[in-house]
C-alpha positions as CSV (number, residue, x, y, z in Angstrom):
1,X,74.2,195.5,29.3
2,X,71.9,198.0,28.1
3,X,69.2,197.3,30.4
4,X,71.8,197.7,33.3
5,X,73.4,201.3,32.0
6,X,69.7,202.3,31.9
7,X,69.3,201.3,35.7
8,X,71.9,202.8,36.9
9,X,71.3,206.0,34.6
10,X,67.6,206.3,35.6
11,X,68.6,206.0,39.5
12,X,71.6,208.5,39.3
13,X,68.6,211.1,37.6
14,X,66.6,210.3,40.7
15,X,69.2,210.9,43.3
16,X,68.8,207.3,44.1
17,X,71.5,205.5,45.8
18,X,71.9,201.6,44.4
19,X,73.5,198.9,46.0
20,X,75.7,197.4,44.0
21,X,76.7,194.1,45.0
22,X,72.8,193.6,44.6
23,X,72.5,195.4,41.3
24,X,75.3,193.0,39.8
25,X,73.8,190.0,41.5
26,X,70.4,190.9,39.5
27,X,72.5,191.3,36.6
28,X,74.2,188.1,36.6
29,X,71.2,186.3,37.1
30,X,69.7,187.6,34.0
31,X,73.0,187.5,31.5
32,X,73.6,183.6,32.9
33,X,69.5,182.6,32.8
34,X,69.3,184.6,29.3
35,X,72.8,182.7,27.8
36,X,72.0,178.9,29.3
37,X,68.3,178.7,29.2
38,X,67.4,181.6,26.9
39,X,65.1,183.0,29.7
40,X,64.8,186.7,30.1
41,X,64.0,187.0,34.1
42,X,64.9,190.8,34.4
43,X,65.5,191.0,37.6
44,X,66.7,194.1,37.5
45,X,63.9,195.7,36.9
46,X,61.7,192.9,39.0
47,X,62.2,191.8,42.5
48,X,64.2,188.3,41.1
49,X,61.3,186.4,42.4
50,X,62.2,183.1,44.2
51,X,65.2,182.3,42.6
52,X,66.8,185.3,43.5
53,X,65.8,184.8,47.0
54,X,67.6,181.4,47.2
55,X,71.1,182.9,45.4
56,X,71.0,186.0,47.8
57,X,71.3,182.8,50.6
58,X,73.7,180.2,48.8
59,X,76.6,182.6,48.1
60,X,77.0,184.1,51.6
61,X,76.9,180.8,52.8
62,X,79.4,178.6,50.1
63,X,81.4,181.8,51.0
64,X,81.1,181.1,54.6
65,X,81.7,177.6,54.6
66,X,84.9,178.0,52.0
67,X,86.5,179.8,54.6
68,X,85.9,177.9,57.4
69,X,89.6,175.7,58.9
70,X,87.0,173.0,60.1
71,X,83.6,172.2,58.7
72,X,82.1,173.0,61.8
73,X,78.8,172.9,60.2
74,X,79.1,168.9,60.3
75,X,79.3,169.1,63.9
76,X,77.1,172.3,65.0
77,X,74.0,173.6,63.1
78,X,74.0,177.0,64.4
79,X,70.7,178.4,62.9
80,X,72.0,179.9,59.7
81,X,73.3,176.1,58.7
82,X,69.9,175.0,59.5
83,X,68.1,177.5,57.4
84,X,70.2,176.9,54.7
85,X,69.5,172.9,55.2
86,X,65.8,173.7,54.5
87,X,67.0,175.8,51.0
88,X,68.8,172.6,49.9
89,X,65.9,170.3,50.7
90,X,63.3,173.1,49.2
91,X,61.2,171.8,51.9
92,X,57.9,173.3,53.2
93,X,58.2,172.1,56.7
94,X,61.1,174.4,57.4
């Protein structure tokens, strides 16, 4: 928590503007990784490396699909269902 006050403190000195939902995102990463695995990642104050990459994809799209009436994804891969195909495979090919 500390580590985040001192983010947003250090940017508001700066005249920085911060995206939040990113911010929290970074944040959560870290408090979840740190309290299951006992992994500091501090992404916060890194770029969140690859497994950032891959939550920044799999929420829009379990968010996407939630609120979908049909599963239309079953049916018709537009490209965004494709991409996020190759995520769940972690292949190299896509």
């Amino acid at each position: 928590m500390q580590r985040l006050e001192r983010h947003c403190n250090e940017a508001a000195r700066r005249g920085l503007a911060l995206d939040i939902q990113r911010l929290l995102t970074h944040f959560t990463v870290d408090v979840t990784t740190n309290l299951a695995f006992g992994i500091d990642l501090n992404t916060l104050q890194g770029d969140g490396g690859e497994l950032q990459e891959h939550l920044s994809k799999l929420f829009p799209m379990l968010s996407r699909r939630l609120t979908l009436p049909i599963p239309c994804w079953r049916y018709v891969k537009l490209p965004i269902d494709r991409d996020f195909d190759c995520l769940k495979a972690a292949s190299s090919r896509c």
